[in-house]
SEDRENMAR-182231 format. One line per field, with one value per residue: residue number from 0; x, y, z of N, C-alpha, C, O, CB in turn; residue in three letters. Coordinates in steps of 0.1 Angstrom, whole numbers, plus 5000, padded with zeros to 4 digits. Glycine has a CB too. Example, Ala and Ser with C-alpha at 12.3 -4.5 7.8 and 13.67 -1.06 7.14 Angstrom:
residues 2
num	c(0_1) .
n.px	c(5132_5128) .
n.py	c(4943_4978) .
n.pz	c(5078_5071) .
ca.px	c(5123_5137) .
ca.py	c(4955_4989) .
ca.pz	c(5078_5071) .
c.px	c(5132_5129) .
c.py	c(4967_5000) .
c.pz	c(5078_5079) .
o.px	c(5142_5134) .
o.py	c(4967_5011) .
o.pz	c(5085_5080) .
cb.px	c(5113_5141) .
cb.py	c(4955_4994) .
cb.pz	c(5090_5057) .
residuo	c(ALA_SER) .
//
This chain:
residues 160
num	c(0_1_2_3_4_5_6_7_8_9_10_11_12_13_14_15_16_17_18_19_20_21_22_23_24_25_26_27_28_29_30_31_32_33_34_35_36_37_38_39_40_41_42_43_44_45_46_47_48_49_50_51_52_53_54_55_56_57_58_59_60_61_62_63_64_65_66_67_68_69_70_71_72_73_74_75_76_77_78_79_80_81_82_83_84_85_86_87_88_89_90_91_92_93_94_95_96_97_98_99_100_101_102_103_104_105_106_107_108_109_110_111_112_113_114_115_116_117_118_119_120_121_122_123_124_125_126_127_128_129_130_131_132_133_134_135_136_137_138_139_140_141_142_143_144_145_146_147_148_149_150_151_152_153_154_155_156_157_158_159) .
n.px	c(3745_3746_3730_3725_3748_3772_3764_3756_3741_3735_3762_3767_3747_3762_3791_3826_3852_3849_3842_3824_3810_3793_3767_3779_3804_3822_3842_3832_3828_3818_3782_3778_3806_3813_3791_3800_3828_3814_3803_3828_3838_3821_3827_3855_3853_3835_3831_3832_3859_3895_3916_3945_3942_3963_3969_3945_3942_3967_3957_3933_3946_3961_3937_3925_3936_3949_3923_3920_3939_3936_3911_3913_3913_3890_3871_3842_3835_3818_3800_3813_3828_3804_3804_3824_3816_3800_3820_3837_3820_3813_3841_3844_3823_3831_3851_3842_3825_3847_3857_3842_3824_3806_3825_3849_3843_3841_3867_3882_3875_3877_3906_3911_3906_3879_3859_3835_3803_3804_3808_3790_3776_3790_3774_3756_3726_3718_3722_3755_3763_3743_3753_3782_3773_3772_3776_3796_3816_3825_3839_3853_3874_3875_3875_3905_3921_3916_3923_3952_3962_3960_3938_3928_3907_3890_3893_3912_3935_3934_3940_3967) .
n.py	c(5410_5380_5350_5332_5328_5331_5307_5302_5288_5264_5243_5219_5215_5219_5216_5217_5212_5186_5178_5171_5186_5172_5172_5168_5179_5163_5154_5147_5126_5142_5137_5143_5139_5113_5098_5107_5089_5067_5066_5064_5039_5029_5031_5024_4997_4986_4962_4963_4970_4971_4970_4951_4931_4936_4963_4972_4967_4984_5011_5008_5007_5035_5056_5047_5047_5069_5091_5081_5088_5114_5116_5103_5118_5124_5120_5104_5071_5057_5060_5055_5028_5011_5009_4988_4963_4963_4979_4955_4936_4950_4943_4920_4915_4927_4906_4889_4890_4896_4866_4860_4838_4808_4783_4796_4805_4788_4774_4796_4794_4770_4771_4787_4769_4756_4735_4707_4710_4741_4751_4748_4778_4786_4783_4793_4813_4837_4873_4892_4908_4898_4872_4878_4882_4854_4823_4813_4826_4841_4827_4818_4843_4855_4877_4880_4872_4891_4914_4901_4901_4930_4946_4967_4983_5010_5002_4986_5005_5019_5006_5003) .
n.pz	c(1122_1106_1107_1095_1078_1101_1116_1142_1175_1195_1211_1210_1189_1164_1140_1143_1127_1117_1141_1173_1198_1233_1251_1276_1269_1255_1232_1204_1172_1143_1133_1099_1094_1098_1083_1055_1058_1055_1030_1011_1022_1015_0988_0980_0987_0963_0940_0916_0909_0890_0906_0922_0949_0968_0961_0967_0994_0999_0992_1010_1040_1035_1039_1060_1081_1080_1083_1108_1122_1124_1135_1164_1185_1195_1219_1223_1211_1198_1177_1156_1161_1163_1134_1124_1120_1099_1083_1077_1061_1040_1031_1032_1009_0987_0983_0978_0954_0940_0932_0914_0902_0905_0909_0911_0938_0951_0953_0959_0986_0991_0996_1018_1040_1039_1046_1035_1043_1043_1018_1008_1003_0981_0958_0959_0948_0960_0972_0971_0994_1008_1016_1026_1052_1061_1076_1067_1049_1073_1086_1070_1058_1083_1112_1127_1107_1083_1096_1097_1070_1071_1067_1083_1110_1124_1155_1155_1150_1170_1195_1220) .
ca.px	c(3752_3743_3730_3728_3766_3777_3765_3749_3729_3738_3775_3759_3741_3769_3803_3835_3863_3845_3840_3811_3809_3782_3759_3788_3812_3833_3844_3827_3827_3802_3779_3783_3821_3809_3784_3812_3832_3804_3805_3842_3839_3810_3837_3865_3849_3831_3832_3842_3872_3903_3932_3947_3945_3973_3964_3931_3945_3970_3947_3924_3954_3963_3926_3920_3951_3945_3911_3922_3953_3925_3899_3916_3914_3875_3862_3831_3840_3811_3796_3827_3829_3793_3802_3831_3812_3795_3832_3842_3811_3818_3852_3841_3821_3841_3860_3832_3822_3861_3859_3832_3814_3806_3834_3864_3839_3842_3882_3888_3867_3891_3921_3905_3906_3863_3854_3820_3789_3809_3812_3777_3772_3796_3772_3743_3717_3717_3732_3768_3757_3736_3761_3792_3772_3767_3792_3809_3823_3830_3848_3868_3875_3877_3884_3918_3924_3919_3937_3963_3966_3964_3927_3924_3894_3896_3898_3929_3941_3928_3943_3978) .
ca.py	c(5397_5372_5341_5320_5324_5326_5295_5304_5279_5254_5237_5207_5216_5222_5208_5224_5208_5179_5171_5178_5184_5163_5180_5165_5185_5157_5160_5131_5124_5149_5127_5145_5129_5099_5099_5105_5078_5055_5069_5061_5028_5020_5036_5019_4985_4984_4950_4958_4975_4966_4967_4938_4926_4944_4974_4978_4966_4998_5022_5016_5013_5048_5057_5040_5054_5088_5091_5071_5099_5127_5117_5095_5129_5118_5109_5098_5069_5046_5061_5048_5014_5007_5002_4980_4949_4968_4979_4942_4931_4953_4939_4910_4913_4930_4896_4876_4896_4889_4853_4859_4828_4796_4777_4803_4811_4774_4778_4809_4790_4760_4777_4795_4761_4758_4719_4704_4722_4758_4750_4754_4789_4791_4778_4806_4822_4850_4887_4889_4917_4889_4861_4886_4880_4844_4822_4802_4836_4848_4820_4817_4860_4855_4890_4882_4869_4902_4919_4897_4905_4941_4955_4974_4987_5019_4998_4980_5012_5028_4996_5006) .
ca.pz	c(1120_1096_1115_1082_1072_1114_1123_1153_1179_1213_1213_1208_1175_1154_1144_1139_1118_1116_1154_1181_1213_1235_1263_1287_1267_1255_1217_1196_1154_1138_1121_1088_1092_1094_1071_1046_1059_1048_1018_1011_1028_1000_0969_0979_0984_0953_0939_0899_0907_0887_0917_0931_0967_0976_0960_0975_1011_1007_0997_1030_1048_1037_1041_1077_1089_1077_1088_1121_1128_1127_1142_1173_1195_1197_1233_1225_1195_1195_1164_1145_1166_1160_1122_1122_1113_1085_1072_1073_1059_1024_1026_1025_0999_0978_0981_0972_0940_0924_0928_0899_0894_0916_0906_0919_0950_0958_0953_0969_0996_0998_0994_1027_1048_1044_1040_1037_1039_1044_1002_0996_0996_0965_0943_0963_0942_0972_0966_0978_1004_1019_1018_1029_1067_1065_1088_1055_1043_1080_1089_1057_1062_1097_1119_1126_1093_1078_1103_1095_1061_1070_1067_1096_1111_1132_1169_1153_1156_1188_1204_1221) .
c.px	c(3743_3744_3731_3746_3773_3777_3760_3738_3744_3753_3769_3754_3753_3781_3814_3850_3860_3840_3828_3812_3794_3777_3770_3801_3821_3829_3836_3832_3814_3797_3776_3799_3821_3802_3795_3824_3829_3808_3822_3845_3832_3820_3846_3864_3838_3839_3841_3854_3887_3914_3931_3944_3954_3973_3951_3933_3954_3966_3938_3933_3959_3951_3924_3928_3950_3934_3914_3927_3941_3920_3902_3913_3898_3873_3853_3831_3832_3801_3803_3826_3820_3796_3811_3827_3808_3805_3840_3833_3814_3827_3851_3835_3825_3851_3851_3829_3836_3862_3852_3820_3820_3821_3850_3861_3842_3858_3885_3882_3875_3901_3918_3907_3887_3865_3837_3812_3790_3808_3798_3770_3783_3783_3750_3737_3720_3730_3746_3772_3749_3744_3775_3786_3768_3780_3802_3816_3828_3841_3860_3877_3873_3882_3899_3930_3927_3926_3951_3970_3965_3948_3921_3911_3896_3897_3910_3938_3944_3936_3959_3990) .
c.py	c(5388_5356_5328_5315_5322_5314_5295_5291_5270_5248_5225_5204_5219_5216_5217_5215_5193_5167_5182_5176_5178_5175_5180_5173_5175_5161_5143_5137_5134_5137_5126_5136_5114_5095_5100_5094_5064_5054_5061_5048_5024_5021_5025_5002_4979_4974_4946_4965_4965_4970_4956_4937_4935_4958_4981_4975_4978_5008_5025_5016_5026_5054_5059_5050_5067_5094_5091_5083_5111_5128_5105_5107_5128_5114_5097_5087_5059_5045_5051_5030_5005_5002_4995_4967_4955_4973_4962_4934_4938_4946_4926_4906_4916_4916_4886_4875_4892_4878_4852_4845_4818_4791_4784_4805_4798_4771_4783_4799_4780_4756_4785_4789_4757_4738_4720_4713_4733_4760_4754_4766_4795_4791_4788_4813_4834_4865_4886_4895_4903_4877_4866_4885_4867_4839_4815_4816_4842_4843_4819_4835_4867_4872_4887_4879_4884_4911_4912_4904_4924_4948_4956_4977_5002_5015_4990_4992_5020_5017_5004_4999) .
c.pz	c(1112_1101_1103_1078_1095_1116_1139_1160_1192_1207_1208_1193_1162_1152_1139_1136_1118_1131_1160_1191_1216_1244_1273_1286_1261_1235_1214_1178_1150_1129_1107_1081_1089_1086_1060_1047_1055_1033_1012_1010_1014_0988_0970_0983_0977_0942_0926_0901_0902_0891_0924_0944_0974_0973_0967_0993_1015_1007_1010_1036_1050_1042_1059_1085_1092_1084_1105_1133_1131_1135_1159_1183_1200_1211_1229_1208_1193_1181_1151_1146_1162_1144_1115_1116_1100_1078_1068_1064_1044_1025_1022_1012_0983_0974_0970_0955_0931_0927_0921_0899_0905_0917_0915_0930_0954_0957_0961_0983_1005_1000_1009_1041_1049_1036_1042_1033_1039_1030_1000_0995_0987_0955_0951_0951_0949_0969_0978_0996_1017_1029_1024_1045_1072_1072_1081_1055_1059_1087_1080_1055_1074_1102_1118_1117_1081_1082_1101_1082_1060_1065_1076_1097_1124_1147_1169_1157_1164_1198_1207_1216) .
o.px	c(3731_3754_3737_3753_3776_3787_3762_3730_3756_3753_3769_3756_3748_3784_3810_3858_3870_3837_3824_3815_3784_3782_3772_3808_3833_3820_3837_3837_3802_3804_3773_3802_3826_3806_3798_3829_3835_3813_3820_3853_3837_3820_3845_3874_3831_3850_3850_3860_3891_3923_3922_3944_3951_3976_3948_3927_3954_3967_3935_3933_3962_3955_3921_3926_3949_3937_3910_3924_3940_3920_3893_3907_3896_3875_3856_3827_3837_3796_3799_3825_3823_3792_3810_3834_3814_3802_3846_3839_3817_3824_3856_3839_3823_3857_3853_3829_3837_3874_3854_3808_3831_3828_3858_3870_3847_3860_3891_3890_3878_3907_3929_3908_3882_3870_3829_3812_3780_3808_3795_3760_3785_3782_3738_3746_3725_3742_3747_3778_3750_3743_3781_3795_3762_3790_3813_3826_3838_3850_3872_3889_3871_3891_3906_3941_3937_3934_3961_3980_3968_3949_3911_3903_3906_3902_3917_3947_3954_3939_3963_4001) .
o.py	c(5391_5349_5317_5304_5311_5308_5286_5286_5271_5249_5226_5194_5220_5209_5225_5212_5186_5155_5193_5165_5178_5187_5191_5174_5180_5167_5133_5148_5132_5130_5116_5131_5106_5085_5088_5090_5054_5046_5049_5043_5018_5012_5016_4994_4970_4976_4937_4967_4955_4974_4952_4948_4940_4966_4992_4981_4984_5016_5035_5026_5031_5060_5068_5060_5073_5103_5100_5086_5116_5137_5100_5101_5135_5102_5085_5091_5050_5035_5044_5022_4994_4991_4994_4961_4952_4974_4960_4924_4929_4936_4921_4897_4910_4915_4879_4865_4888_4877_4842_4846_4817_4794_4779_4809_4799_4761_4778_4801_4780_4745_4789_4795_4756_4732_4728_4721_4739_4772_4762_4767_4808_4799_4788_4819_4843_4865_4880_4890_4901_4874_4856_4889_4866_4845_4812_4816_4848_4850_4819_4834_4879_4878_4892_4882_4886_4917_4919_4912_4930_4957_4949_4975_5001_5024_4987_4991_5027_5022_5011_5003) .
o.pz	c(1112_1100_1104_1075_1099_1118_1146_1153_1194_1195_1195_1186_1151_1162_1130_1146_1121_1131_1157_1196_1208_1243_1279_1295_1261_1229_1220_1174_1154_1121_1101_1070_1081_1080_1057_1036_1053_1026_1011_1002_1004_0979_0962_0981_0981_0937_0924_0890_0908_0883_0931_0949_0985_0982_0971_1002_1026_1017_1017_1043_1061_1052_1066_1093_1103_1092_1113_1144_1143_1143_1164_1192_1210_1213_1230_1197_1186_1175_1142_1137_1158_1141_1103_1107_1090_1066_1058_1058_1036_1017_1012_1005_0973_0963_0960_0947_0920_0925_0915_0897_0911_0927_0922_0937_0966_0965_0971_0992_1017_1004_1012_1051_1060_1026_1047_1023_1035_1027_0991_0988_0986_0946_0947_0944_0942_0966_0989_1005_1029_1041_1028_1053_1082_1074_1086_1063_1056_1093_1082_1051_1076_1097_1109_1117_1073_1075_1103_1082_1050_1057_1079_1087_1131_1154_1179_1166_1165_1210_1197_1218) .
cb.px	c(3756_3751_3716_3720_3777_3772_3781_3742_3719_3723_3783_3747_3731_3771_3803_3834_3880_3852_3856_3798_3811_3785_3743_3790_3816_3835_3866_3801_3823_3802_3771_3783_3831_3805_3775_3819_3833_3785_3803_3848_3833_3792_3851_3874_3849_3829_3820_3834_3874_3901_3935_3959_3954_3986_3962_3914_3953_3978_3939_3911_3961_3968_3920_3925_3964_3941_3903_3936_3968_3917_3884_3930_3920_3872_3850_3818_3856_3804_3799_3847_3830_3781_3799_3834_3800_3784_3845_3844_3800_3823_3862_3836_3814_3851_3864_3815_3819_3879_3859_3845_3815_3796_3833_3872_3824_3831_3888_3879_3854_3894_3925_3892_3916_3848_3863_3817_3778_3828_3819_3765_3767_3810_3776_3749_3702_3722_3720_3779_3742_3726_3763_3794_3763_3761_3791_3803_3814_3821_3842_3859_3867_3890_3880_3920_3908_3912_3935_3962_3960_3979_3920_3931_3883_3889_3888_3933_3942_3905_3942_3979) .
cb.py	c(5391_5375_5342_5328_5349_5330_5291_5316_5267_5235_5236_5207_5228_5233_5192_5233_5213_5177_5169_5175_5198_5147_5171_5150_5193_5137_5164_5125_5105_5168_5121_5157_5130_5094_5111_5117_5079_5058_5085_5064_5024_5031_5054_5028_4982_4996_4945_4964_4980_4965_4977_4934_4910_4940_4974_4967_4951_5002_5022_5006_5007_5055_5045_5020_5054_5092_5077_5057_5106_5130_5111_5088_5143_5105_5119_5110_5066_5045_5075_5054_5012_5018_5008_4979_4939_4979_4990_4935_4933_4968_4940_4907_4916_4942_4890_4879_4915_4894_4842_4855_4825_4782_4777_4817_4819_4761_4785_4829_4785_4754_4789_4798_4767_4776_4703_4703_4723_4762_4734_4747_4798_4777_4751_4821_4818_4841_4907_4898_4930_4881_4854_4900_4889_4836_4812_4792_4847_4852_4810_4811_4868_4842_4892_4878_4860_4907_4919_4882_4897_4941_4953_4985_4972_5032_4990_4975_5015_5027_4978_5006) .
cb.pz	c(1133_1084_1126_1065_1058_1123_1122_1150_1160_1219_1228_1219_1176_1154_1138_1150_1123_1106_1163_1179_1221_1242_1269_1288_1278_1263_1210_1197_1148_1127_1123_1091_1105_1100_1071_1046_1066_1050_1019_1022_1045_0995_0968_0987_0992_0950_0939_0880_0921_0878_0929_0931_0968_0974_0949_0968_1015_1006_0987_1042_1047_1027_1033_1083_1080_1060_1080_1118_1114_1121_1129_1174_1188_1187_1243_1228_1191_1208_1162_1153_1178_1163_1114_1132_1121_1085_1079_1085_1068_1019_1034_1031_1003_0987_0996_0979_0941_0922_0936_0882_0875_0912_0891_0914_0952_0948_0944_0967_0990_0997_0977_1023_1062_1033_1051_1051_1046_1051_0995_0996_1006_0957_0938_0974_0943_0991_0968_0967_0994_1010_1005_1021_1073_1054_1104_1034_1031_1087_1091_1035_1054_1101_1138_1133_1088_1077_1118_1094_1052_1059_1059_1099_1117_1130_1176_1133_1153_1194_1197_1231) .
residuo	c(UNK_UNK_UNK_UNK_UNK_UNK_UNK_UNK_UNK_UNK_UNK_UNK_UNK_UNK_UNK_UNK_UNK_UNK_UNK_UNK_UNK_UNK_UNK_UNK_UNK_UNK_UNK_UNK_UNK_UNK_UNK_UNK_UNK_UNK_UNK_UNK_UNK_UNK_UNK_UNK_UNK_UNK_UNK_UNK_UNK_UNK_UNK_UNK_UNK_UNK_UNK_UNK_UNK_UNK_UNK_UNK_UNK_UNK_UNK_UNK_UNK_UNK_UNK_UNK_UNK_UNK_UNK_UNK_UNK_UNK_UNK_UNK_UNK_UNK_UNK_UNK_UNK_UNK_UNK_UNK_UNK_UNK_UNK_UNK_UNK_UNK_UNK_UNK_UNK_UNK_UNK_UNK_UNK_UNK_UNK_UNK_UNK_UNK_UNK_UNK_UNK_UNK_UNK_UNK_UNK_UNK_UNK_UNK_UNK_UNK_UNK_UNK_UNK_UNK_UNK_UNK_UNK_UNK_UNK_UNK_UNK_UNK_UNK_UNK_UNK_UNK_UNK_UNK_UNK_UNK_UNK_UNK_UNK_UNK_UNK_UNK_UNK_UNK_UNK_UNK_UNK_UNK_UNK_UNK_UNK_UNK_UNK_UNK_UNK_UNK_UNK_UNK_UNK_UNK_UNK_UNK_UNK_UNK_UNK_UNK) .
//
């Protein structure tokens, strides 16, 4: 037998159709799967993309969804859960990057409900990455804000 092409070794050590069993036996996310989910997450919220709002909210919706349907059969889903803030956190930024320049970031900002001092990180030196976890941009792209408009996260959809 040919242990290189088999695949041979502990339950635990290997994954099969993109899931793994634990020591306890429960099924989890192989973290190859997820690993590529990052990946994905990083493509599809990449900043110069020329699709609208609503284009890029239905592509992850088909995305999330898709992804979501597969891999819900998961016990163990804290791999996934753990990077919820870090998928909101691109999205955000993704946002940040098309208001372009101070001026529409300080728009989009007060079109958002942000008064006062929430305004002065429009006019930030600081990379978008940085400013996409500050509390002006978290407040104005609030959790349920995004869920509103429909950019799920995979516990939006675990929820009953």
């Amino acid at each position: 037998m040919n242990e290189a092409k088999s695949g041979t070794g502990r339950v635990w050590e290997r994954k099969f159709l993109g899931f793994r069993l634990n020591r306890q036996r429960r099924i989890g996310i192989a973290a190859e799967s997820v690993e590529r989910f990052q990946a994905k997450v990083r493509e599809m919220w990449r900043g110069n993309q020329s699709r609208t709002s609503r284009e890029l909210r239905d592509l992850w919706q088909s995305y999330v969804r898709g992804w979501w349907g597969y891999f819900r059969l998961a016990e163990e889903r804290a791999a996934i859960f753990r990077r919820e803030g870090w998928i909101r956190r691109h999205i955000r930024k993704c946002f940040w990057l098309r208001w372009h320049d101070a001026r529409g970031r300080e728009h989009a900002l007060r079109r958002l409900g942000m008064v006062g001092r929430w305004l002065h990180a429009a006019f930030s030196s600081r990379g978008a990455w940085h400013l996409s976890r500050t509390g002006s941009l978290q407040s104005a792209l609030s959790n349920p804000l995004l869920r509103h408009y429909g950019f799920f996260v995979p516990s939006d959809l675990a929820a009953p």
